[in-house]
C-alpha positions in Angstrom: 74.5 36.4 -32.6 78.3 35.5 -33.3 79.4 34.3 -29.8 77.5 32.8 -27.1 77.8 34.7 -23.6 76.4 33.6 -20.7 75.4 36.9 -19.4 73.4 37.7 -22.4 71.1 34.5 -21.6 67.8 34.8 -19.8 66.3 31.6 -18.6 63.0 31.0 -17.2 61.3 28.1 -15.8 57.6 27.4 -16.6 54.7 24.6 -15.8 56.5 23.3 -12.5 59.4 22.4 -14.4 62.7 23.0 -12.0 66.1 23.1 -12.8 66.2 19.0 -13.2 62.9 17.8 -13.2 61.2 16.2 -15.5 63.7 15.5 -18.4 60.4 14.2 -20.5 58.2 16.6 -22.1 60.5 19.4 -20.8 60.2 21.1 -23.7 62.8 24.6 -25.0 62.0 28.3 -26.7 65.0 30.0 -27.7 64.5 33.6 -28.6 66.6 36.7 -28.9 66.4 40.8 -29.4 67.4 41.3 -32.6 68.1 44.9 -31.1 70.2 43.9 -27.7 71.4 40.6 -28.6 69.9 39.1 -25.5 69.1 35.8 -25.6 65.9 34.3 -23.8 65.5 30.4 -22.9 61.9 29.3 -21.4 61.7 26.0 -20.1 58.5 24.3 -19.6 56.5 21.4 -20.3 55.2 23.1 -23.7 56.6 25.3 -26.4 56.6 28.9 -24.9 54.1 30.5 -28.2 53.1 33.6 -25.9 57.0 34.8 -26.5 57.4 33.6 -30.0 57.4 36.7 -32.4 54.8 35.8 -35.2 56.1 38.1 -37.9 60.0 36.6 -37.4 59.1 32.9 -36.6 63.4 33.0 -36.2 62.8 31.0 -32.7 64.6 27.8 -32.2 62.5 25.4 -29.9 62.8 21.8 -28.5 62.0 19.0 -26.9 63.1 15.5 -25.2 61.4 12.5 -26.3 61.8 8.5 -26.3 62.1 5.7 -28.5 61.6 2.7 -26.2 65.0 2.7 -24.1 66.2 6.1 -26.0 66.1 9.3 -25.2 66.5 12.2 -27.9 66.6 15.4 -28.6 64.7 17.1 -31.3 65.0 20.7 -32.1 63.0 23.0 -35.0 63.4 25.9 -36.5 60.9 27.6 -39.6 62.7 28.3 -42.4 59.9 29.1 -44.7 56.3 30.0 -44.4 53.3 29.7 -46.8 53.7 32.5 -48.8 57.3 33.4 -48.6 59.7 33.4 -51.9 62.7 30.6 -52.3 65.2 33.4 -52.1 63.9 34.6 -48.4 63.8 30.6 -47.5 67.8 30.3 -48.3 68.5 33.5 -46.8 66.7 32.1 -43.9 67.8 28.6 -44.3 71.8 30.2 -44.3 71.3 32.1 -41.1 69.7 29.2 -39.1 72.7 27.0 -40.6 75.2 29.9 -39.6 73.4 30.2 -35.9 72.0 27.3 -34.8 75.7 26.1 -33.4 75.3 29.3 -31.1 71.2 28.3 -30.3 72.1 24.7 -29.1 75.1 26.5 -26.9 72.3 28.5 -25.1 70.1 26.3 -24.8 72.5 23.6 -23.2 74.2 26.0 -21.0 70.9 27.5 -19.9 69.3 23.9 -19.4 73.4 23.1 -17.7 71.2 21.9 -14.7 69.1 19.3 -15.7 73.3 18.0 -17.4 74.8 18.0 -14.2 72.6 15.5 -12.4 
């Protein structure tokens, strides 16, 4: 993933979530093809686990939330599992840093909707 392109973005809508409705506990899973470079949003009111890729875990996901009269956006990534060596945790930590520009650009233009309102 170097360059975000719209046509490479998949985005499905899940839990009776539409395009704009509701902004809380809509909730994001980014995930690509490591193979094809396709990118795949799922929007829904909960993380989308059936599509995350248990061996990879290289998924970006978030959510909305408020504090009081704020509204925020949080987004995760895993950048080391129980288990896994410091060297593979900075590798993975490096890529995520390098990427997660490009993540946030899908997941804003494939959520571009909810934006517009």
């Amino acid at each position: 993933m170097n360059k975000f392109n719209p046509e490479r973005l998949s985005v499905e809508y899940r839990d009776g979530v539409t395009a704009t409705d509701p902004v809380i506990s809509r909730h994001h899973t980014l995930t690509h093809s490591d193979d094809t470079g396709e990118l795949f949003l799922t929007i829904g009111t909960q993380f989308a686990w059936d599509k995350v890729n248990n061996d990879m875990r290289d998924e970006v996901i978030g959510e909305w939330k408020t504090n009081g009269h704020c509204i925020y956006y949080n987004a995760y990534v895993m950048v080391n599992k129980e288990g896994q060596d410091f060297n593979t945790a900075m590798r993975r930590y490096e890529v995520f840093e390098r990427e997660l520009p490009l993540a946030l650009t899908a997941i804003r233009y494939g959520d571009r909707f909810l934006f517009n309102v």
